[in-house]
C-alpha positions as CSV (number, residue, x, y, z in Angstrom):
1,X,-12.0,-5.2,-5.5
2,X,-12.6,-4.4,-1.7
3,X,-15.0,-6.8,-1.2
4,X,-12.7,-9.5,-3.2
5,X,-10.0,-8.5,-0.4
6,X,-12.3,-8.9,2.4
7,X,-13.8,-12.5,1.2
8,X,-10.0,-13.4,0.9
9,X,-9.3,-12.4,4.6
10,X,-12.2,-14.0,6.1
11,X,-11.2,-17.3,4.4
12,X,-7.6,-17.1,5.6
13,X,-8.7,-16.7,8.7
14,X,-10.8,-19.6,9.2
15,X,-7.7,-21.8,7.8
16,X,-5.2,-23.2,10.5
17,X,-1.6,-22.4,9.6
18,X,-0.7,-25.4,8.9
19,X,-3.1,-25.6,6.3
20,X,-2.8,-22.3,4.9
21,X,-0.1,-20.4,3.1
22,X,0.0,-16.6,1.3
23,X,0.5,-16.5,-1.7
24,X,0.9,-13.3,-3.4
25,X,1.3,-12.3,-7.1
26,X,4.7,-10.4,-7.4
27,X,4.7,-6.9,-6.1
28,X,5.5,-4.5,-9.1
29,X,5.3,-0.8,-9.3
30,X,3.8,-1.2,-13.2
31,X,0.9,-3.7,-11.2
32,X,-0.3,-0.9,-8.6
33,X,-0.5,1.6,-10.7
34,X,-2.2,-0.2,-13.5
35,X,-5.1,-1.5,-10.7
36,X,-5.0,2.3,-9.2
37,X,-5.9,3.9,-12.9
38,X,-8.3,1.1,-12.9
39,X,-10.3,2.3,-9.9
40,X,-12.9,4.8,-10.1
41,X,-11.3,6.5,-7.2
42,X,-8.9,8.9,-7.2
43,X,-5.4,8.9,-6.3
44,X,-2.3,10.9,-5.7
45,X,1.4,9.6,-6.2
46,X,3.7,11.1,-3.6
47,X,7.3,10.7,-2.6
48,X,8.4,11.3,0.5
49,X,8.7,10.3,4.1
50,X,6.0,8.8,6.2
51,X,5.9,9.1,9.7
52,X,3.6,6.7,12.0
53,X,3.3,6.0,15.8
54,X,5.1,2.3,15.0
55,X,3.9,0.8,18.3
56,X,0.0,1.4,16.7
57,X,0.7,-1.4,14.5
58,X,-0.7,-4.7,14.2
59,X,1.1,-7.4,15.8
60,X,0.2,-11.1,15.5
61,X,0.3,-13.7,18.2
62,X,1.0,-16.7,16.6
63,X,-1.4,-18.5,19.6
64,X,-4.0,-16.3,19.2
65,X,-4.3,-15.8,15.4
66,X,-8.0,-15.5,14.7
67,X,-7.7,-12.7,16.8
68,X,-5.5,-10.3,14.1
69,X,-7.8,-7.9,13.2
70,X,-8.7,-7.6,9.2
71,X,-7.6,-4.1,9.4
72,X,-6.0,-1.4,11.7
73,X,-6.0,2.8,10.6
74,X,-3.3,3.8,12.0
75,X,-3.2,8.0,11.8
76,X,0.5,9.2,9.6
77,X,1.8,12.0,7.9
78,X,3.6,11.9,4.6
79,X,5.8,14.8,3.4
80,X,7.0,15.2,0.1
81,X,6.3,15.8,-3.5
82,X,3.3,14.5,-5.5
83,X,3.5,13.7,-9.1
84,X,2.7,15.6,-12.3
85,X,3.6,15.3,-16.0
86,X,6.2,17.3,-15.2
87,X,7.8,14.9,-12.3
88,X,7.6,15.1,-8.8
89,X,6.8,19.0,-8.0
90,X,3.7,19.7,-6.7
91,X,4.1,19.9,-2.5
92,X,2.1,17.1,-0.4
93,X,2.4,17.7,3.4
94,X,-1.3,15.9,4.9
95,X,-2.1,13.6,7.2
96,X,-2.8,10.1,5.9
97,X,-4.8,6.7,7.2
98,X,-2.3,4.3,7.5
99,X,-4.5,1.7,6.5
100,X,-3.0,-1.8,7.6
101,X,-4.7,-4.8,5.7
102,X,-3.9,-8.2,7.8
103,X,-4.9,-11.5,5.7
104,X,-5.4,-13.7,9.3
105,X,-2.0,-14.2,10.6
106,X,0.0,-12.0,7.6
107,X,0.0,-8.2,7.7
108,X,0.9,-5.3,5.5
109,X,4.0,-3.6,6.9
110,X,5.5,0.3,7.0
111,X,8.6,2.1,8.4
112,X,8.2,5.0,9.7
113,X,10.4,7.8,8.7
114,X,11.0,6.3,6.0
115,X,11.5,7.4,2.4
116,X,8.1,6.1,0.1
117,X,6.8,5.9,-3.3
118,X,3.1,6.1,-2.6
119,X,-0.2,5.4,-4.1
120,X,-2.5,7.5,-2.4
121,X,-6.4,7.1,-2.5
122,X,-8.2,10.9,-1.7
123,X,-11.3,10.1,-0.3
124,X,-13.9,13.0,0.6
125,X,-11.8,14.4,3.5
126,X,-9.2,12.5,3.7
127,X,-5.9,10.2,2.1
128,X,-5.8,6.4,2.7
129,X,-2.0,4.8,2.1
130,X,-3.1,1.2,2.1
131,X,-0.2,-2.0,3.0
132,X,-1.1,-5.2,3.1
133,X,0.8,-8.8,3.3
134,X,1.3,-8.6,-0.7
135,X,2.8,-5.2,-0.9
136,X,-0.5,-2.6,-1.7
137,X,0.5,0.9,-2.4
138,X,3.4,1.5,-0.7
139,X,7.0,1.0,-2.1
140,X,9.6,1.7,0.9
141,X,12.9,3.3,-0.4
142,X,12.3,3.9,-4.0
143,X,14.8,3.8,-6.4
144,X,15.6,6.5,-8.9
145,X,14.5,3.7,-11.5
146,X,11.0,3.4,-9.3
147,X,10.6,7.2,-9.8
148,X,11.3,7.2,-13.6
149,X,9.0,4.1,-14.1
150,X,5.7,5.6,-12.2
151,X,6.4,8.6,-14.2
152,X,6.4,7.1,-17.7
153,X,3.7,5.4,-16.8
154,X,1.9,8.3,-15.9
155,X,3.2,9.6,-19.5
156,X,1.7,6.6,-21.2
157,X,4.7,4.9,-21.6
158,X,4.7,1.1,-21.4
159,X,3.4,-0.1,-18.1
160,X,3.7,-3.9,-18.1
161,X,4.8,-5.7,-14.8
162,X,7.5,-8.0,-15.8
163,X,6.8,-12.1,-15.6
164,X,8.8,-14.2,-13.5
């Protein structure tokens, strides 16, 4: 799947704008958690607030596109709750990469100090929140709704993104 991200980075960066235009597949909290469980790697759903240095973000210059890097780590902390069968109750106060997927001129985006639903990839020592142009796994102000879906899904409740 990484590799599938990458390829699709390098070739929208190699396309003018004019030519070129993102396209994404509707960002749904039933999707990233079905491709999360898909993934041999482990994550962690947390809510809670994520702070960031904002000004270590990517910014684009429209002139100079081909310059946007692929990818900026930008170091954040989350602080909340992570999820178990039993809801949202286990502590989760740790630093996180902010990890900031750009596909050429389009970027993942995050506020900082703000209230998340997060997907969050434990790696050997460390967590990885990844954002991207289409959404990734971060959901910015959750919904009580948000909360109860992730959680039937974790129950094995019906986990279907809707069609548009």
């Amino acid at each position: 799947m990484r590799m599938l991200r990458l390829s699709i980075c390098g070739a929208l960066a190699a396309l003018p704008v004019s030519a070129s235009a993102l396209s994404c597949l509707p960002h749904s909290l039933e999707g990233a958690y079905q491709r999360v469980a898909a993934e041999e790697a482990e994550y962690v759903v947390v809510h809670g607030r994520l702070t960031f240095d904002a000004d270590l973000l990517p910014e684009v210059d429209m002139s100079r596109q081909a310059d946007t890097p692929p990818r900026t780590v930008v170091p954040a902390r989350l602080e909340g709750k992570s999820m178990t069968r039993r809801g949202f109750d286990i502590p989760f106060e740790q630093a996180v990469e902010l990890d900031v997927l750009c596909y050429g001129p389009w970027c993942g985006s995050a506020a900082t100090g703000q209230d998340v639903l997060a997907f969050v990839r434990r790696d050997a020592e460390t967590y990885v929140l990844e954002t991207n142009p289409c959404g990734g796994d971060l959901f910015g102000t959750p919904s009580a709704e948000m909360l109860e879906k992730v959680q039937a899904c974790y129950a094995g409740e019906p986990c279907q993104p809707e069609r548009p």
